[in-house]
N, C-alpha and C positions, 0 to 999 in steps of 0.2 A: 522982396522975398516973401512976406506976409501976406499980399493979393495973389501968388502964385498957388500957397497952401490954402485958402480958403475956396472952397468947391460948393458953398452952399449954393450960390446965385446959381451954377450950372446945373446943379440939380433940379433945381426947380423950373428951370426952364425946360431941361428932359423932361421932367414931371408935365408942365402944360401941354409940350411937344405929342406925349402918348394921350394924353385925356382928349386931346383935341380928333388925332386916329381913334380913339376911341368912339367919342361921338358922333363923328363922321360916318365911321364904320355902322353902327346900329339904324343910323338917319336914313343910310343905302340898302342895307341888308334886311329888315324890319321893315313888312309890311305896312303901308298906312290905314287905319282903321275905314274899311267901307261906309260911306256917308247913307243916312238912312233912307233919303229921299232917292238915293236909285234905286232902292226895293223896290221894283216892278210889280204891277199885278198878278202878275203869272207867278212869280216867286212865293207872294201873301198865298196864293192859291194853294198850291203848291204843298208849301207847309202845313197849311190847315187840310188837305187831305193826308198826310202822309200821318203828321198826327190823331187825329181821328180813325184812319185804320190802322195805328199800332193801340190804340185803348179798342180798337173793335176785335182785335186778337183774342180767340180762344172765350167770345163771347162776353166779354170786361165792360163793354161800354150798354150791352145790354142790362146785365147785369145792375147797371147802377142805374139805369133809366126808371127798370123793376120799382127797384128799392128806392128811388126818389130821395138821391146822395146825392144832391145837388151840389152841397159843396164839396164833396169830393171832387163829383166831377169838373166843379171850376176851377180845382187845385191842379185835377189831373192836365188841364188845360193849359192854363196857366203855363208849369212846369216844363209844357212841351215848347213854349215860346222863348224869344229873348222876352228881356224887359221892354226891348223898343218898339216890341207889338201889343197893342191893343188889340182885344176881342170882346166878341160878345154871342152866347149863347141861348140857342131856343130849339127846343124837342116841342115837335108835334107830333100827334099819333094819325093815325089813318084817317080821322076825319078832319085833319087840320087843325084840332083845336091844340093850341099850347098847352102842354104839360108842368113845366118849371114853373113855380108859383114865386118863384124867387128870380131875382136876376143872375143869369152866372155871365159872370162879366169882370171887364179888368178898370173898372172906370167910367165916366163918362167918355164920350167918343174925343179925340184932342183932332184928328185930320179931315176933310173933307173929303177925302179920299180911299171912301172904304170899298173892299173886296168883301165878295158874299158868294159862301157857296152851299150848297145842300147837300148831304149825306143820308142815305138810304140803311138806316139798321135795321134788322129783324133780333127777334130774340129768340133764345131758341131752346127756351118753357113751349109745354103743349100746346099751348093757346095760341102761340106765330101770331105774334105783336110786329105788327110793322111802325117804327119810328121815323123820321125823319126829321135830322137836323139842321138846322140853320145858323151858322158860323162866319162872323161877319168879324173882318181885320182891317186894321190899320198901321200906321207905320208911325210914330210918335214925332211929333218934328217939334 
């Protein structure tokens, strides 16, 4: 009569019963996080254009080329990445020489596998300073 009233062991077995759907359930439905080695080239590329012209928006990236906010702009860089990309930044002006006296950068380089690409700014003070920069990614492995 006494193992009839105790319902604790059933419980608990309900209980592992639903954790077990439970986990299962998230393991199927939940995405697995993208591995960082099939970032493709085109992807690295990609991003570092698309970043670069939202800071070239309304004149922004000029702007701080001017003012030589270097570390702004390697925050604003920065910010526009994951963590799992590495960059590295250099402004030349019109006659190729580098501007940035400082590194804007996220690090030494960790992949052998860097993407590079060049971006064309003008600024647009009276003088039409022509910029171009060099934005070079990797993928952290």
């Amino acid at each position: 009569m006494r193992l009839l009233k105790d319902n604790k062991g059933q419980m608990r077995i309900i209980e592992a019963f639903f954790a077990s759907i439970l986990l299962f359930s998230i393991l199927t439905l939940v995405p697995a996080p993208r591995n960082a080695g099939s970032t493709n080239n085109q992807t690295l590329i990609s991003m570092g254009q698309n970043a670069l012209m939202n800071l070239d928006n309304n004149g922004y990236l000029s702007e701080l080329i001017e003012n030589q906010s270097w570390t702004t702009l390697g925050k604003c860089i920065q910010s526009a990445f994951p963590p799992t990309v590495w960059f590295n930044l250099t402004v030349f002006d019109e006659n190729n020489t580098a501007l940035n006296n400082i590194s804007i950068s996220s690090g030494s380089p960790v992949n052998e596998q860097i993407s590079s690409l060049d971006y064309v700014c003008v600024s647009q003070n009276p003088n039409y300073s022509i910029y171009l920069i060099r934005l070079q990614l990797a993928v952290v492995s």
